[in-house]
C-alpha positions in Angstrom: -54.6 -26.8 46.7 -56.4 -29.2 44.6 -57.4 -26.4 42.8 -54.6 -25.2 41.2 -53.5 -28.8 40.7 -56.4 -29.4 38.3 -55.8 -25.6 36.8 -51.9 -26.6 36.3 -52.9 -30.0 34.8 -55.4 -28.8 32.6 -52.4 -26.3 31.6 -50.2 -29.0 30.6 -53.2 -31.3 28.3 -54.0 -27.9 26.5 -50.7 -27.5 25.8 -50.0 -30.9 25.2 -52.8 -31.0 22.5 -52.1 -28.2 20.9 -48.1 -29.2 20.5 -49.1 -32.6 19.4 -51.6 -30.7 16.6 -48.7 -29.4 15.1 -45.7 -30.5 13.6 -42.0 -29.0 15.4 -38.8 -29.2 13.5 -35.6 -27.0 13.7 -32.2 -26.5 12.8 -29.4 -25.4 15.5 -26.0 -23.8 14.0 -23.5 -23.1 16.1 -19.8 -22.4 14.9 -17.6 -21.8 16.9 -13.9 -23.2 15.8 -13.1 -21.0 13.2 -10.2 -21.9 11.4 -8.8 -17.8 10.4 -9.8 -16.0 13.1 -10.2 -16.4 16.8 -12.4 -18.9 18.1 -15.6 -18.2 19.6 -16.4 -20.2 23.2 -20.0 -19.1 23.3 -21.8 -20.1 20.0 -21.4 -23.9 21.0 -23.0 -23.4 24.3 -25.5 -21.0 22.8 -26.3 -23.8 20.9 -26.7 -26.6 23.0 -28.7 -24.5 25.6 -31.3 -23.9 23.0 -31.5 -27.0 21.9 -32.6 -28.3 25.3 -35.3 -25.9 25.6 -36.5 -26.5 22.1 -36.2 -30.9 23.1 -38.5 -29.7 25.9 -41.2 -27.6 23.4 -41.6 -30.6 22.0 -39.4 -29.7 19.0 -37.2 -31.9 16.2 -34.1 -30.6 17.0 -31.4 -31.6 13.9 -27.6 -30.1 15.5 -25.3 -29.2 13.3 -22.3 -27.7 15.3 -19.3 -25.9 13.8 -20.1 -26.5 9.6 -17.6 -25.7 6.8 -20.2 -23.2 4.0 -20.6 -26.5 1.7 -22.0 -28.6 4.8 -24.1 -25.4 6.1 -25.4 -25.1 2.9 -26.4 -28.6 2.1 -27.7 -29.0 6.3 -30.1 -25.7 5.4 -31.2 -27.5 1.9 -31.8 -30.8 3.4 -33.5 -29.3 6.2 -36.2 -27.6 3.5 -36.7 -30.8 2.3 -37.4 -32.2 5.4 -39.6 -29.4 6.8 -41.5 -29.4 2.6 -42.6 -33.5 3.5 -44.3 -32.7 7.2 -47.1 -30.8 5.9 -48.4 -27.3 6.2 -49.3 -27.5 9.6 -45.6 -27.3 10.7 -43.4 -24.8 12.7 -40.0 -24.7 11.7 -37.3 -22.8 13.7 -33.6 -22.2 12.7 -31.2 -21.2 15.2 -27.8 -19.9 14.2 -24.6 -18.5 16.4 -21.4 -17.6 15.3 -19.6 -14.8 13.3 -22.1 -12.7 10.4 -21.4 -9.7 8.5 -22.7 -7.6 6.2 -21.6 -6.3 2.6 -23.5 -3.9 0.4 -27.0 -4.0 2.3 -26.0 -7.6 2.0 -25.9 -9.8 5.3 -24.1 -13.3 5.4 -23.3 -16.2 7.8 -20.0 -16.9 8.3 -18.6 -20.6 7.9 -15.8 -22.1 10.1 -13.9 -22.4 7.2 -14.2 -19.1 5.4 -10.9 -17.5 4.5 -11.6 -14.1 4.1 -8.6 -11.8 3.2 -11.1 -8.5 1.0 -14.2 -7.7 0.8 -14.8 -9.5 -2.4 -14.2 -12.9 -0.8 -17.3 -12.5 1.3 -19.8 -13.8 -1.3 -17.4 -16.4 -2.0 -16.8 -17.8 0.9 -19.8 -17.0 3.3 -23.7 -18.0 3.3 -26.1 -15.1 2.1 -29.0 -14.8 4.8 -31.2 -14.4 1.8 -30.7 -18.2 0.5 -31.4 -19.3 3.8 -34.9 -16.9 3.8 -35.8 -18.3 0.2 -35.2 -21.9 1.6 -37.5 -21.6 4.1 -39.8 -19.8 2.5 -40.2 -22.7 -0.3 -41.9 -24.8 2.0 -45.9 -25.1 3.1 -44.8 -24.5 7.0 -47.0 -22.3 8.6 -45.0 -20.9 10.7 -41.4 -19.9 10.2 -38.8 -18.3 12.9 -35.1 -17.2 11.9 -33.2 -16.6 15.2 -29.6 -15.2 14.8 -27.1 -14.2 17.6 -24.6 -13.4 14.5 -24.1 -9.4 15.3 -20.5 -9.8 16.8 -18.2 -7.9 15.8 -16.5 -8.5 12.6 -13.1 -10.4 13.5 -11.9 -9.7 9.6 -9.3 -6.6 9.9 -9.4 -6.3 6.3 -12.5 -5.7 5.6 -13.7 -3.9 8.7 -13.4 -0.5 7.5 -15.4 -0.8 4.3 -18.0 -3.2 5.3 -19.8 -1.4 8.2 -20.9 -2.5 11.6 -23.2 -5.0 12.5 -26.2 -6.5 9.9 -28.3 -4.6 8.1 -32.2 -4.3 7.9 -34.0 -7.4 6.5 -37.7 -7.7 6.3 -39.3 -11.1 7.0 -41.6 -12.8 4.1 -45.6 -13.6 5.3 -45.7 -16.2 8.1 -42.0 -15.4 9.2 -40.4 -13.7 11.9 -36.4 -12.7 12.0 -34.8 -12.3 15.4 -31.7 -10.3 15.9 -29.3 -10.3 18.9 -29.4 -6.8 18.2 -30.7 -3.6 16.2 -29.4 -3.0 12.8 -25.9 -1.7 12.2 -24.8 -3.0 15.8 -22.7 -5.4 17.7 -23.7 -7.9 20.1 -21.5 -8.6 22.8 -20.4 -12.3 22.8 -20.6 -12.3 27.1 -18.1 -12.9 29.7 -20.2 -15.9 30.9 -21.2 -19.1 29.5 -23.7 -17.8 27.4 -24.2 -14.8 25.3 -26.5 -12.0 26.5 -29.4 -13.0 24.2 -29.4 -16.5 24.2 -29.4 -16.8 28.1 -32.2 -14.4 28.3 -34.1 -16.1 25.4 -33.7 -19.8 26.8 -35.2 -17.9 30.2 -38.2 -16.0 28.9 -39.3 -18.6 26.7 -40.2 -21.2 29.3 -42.9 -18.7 30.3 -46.2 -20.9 29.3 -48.8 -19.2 26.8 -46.8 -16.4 26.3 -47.0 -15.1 22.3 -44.0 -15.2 20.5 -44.1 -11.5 19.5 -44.0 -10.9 23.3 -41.3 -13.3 24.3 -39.0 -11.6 22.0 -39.9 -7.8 23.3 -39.5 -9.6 27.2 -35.8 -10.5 25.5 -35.2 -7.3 24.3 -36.0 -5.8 27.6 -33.7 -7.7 29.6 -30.7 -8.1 27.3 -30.7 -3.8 27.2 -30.8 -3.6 31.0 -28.0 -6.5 31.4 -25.7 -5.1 28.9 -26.0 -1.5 30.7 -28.2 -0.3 27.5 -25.0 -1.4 25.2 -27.3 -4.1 23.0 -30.7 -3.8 21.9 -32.4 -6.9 20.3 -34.5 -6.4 17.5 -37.1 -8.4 15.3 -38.9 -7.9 11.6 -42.0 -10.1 11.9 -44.8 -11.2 9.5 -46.5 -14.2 11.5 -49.6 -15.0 9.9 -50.6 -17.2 13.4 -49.8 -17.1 17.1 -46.7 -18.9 18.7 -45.7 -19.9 22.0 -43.0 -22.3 23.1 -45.1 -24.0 26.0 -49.0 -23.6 26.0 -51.0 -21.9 24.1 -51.5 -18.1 23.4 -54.4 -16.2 24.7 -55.9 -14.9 21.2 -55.9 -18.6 19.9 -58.0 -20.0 22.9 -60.2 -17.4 22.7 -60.9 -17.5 18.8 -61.8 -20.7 16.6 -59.5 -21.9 14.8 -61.6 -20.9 11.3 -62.0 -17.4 12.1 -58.3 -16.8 13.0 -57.3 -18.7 10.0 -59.6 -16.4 7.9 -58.4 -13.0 10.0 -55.0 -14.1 9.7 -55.4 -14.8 5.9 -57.5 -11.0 5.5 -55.4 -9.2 7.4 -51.8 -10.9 6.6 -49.6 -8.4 8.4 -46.9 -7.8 7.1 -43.1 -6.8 8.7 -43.0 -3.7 11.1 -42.2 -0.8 9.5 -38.6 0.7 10.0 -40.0 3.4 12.3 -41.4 1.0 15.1 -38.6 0.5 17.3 -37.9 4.5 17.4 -41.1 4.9 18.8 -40.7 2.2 21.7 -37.3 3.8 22.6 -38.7 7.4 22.3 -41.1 5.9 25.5 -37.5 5.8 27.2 -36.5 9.3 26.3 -38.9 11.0 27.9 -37.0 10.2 31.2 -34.4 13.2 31.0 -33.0 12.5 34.7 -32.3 8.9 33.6 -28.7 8.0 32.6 -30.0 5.5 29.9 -30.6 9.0 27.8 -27.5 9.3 26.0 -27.5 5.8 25.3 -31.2 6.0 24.2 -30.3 9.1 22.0 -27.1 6.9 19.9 -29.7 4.3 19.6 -31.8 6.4 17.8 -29.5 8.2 15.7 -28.0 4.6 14.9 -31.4 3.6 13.9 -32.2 6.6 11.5 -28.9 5.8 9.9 -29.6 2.0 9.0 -33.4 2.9 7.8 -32.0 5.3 5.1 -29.2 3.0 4.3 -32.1 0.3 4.2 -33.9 2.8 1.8 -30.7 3.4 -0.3 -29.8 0.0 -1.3 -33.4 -0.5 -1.8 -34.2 2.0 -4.7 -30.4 1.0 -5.8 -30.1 4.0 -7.9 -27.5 6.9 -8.3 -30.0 9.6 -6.6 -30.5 7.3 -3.5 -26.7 6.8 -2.8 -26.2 10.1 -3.3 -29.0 11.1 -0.9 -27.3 8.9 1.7 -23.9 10.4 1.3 -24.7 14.1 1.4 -26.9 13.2 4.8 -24.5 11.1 6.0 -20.7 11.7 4.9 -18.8 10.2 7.8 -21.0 7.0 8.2 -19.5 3.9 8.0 -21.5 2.7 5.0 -19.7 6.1 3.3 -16.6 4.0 1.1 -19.5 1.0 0.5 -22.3 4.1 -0.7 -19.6 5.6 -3.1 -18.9 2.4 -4.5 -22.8 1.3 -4.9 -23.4 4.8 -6.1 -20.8 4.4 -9.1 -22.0 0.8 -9.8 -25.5 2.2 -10.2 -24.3 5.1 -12.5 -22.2 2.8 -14.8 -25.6 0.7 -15.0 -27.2 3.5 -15.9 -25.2 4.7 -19.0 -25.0 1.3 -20.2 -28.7 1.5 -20.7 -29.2 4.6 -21.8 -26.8 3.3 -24.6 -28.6 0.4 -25.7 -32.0 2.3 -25.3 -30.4 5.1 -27.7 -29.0 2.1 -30.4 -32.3 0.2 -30.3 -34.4 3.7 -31.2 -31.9 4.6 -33.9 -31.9 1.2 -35.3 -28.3 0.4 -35.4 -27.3 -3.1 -35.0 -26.6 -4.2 -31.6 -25.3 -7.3 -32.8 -21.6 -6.9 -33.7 -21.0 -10.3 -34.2 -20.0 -11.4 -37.4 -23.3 -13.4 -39.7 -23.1 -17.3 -39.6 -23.0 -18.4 -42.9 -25.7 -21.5 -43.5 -25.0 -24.7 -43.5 -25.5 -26.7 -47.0 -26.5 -29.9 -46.4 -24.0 -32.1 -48.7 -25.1 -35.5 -49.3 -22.5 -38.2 -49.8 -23.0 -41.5 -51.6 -24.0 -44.5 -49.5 -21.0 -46.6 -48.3 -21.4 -50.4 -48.7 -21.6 -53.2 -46.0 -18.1 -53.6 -45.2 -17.2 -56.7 -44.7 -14.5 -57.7 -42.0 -13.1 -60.7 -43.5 -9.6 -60.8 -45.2 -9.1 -60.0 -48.4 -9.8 -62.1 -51.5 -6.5 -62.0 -53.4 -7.2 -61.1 -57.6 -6.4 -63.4 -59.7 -3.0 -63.7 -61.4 -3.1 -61.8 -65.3 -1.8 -64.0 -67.8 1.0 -62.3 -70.0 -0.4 -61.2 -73.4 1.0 -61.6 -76.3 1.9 -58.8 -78.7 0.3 -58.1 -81.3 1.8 -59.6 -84.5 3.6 -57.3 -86.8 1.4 -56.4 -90.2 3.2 -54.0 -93.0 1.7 -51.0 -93.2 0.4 -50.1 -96.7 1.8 -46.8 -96.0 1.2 -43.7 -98.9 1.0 -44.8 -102.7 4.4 -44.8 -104.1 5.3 -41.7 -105.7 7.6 -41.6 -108.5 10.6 -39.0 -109.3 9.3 -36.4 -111.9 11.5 -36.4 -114.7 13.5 -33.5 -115.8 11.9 -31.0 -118.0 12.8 -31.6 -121.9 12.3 -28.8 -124.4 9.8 -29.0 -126.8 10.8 -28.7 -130.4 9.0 -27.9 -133.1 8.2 -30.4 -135.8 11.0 -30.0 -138.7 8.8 -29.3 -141.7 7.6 -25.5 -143.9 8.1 -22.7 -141.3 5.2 -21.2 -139.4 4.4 -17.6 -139.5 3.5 -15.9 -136.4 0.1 -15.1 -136.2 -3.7 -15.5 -135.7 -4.7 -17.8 -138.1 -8.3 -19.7 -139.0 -9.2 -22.9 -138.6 -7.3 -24.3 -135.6 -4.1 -23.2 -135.6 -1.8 -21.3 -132.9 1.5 -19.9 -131.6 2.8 -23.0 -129.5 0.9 -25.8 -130.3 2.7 -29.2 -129.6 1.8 -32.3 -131.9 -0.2 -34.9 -131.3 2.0 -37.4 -131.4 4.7 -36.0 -128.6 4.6 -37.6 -124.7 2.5 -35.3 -122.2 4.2 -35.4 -118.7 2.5 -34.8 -114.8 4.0 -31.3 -113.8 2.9 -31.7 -110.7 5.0 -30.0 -108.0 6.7 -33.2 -106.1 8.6 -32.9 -103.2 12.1 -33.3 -103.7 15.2 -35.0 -102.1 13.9 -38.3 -101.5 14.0 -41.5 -103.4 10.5 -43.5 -103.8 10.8 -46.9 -104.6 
């Protein structure tokens, strides 16, 4: 008897010391009064039955129940901060429940208040699972566990035929693991009791002490597929760097230093199970022919093969990989959202085929028209400008005009008198002809008046 007291009570110090060596925080979402579509009774007690057990791990449990997308948003930001300032030796956990769906190889959380009426509206008004990942995986935590009971089925009628069922595959960054209520392209059920199928078996296989995390999740698994009657099969993508357990400690960490698991964890780094490794688990079950879990066990795997080459398609995002998808699978449900993705990649394609072809022929790509240069012009210097009033100018005395002078004007001019004929002197007559000496036809006396013959203007008087 006092035995197993000690053995119990050295239990509880181990795992005592080993929760106090590292550093617990998490985040609980559960949303549950959605505003557009019928409420869900489960997430909120989902939620607050995790929380206890997390308050009892020893965890730093931060609730945030029913959140519109811009509080979810800035709760998972703040929370990164948080987590960022503990340190690297810190585990942080994020819990959601409530509505998800997924768009394109694309899977988002759904906010209380999303109104979503087409398939576009998704991105707009939903979280992307992916921003939530990157958060996380900003910080220095060591350890980092995504746990989503978000596979119920889609509660938008407009966008149920085009979108698909379920989530789709996501693999888990180094030092993360990503729990699932159930496999890829499936619904879970949300449970006819207080508590969904997954939750209440998580909250009951966790309290195991020093069990791995890895196992704890394949215990879940186990149970949730023989309480739903093989209906819902949990499912996980992990990349844990270092071992987990809720309460004590797990075997391979108390039976290896802490230096040599750090330095096997950090050579090895596994990373996220391969999209194969379920199918071989539920192959184990199919070699039970008599057993009437068979046909279920055969869907599974089918629905499995289905979601890894959808997981491949959007992957390689190219027209080939669609097309691949489509000609396997023609009546999937991811057909209409393949055809779409397919034509999306095509477009993409010839658009740079085109500017691969104008860039090798050196025609210009830029159509824009040139922008002419700016010429500095530089403007004269303002003065200081003064904001007093006004000096007023001076009054201008009158001038006084100029006095009159008289104008010299042009020289007076006088009134050429009228021509008189000359007459020759009375005296001997004059024969005509060339004579010697001075003499000549016309030649006026000495004594007669010579007159100015001068063209004058005429018709005016000159004083």
């Amino acid at each position: 008897m006092w035995h197993r007291l000690a053995v119990v009570s050295a239990g509880l110090m181990l795992w005592s010391a080993s929760a106090l060596a590292e550093t617990r925080i998490a985040l609980v979402i559960g949303n549950s009064s959605y505003r557009t579509v019928t409420v869900l009774p489960n997430p909120a007690n989902d939620a607050k039955a995790f929380t206890e057990l997390l308050k009892s791990a020893q965890f730093e449990v931060i609730q945030a129940p029913d959140l519109t997308q811009s509080d979810m948003r800035r709760v998972i930001r703040e929370f990164a901060e948080t987590v960022s300032q503990k340190g690297p030796d810190t585990v942080s956990l994020i819990y959601y429940a409530g509505h998800g769906v997924q768009v394109e190889g694309e899977n988002y959380l759904v906010p209380t208040d999303a109104n979503i009426r087409r398939e576009a509206d998704v991105a707009i008004e939903a979280v992307r699972l992916n921003d939530l990942m990157t958060a996380l995986a900003s910080t220095t935590s060591k350890t980092r566990i995504v746990i989503l009971d978000a596979c119920r089925n889609n509660p938008f009628t407009e966008i149920r035929r085009s979108t698909g069922r379920g989530l789709a595959i996501v693999d888990a960054p180094t030092g993360s693991v990503v729990s699932y209520s159930t496999a890829p392209g499936m619904e879970a059920m949300d449970g006819a009791g207080q508590n969904s199928p997954f939750t209440a078996a998580l909250v009951e296989v966790a309290r195991e002490p020093n069990l791995p995390l890895e196992q704890a999740f394949k215990k879940v698994r186990l149970a949730v597929h023989k309480t739903t009657e093989g209906q819902q099969t949990p499912w996980e993508s992990s990349s844990l760097t270092s071992d987990f357990a809720f309460f004590g400690t797990p075997p391979s960490s108390s039976t290896v230093a802490p230096a040599a698991a750090n330095a096997q964890a950090s050579a090895a780094a596994p990373r996220s199970k391969p999209a194969g490794f379920w199918r071989k688990e539920l192959q184990l079950v199919a070699l039970f022919p008599t057993s009437p879990l068979v046909p279920r066990v055969r869907g599974l795997l089918e629905r499995r093969l289905v979601m890894v080459t959808w997981y491949t398609a959007v992957l390689v995002n190219t027209p080939l990989a669609y097309q691949a998808f489509l000609d396997r699978y023609p009546s999937s449900d991811l057909a209409d959202t393949a055809r779409r993705l397919r034509d999306r990649a095509r477009l993409r394609a010839q658009s740079a085929n085109l500017a691969r072809g104008m860039a090798n022929s050196g025609a210009p790509q830029n159509l824009a028209p040139p922008t002419l240069p700016v010429v500095p012009v530089s403007l004269p210097a303002k003065g200081p400008v003064c904001n007093c009033s006004p000096v007023p100018d001076e009054p201008r005395k009158a001038s006084k005009p100029p006095p009159k002078t008289k104008s010299a004007g042009p020289p007076p001019r006088y009134r050429q008198p009228p021509d008189e004929p000359i007459s020759a002197p009375s005296g001997p007559p004059v024969s005509i002809g060339i004579g010697v000496g001075g003499g000549g036809y016309g030649r006026r006396p000495s004594n007669t008046p010579v007159y100015d013959r001068t063209p004058r203007p005429s018709g005016r008087r000159f004083n």
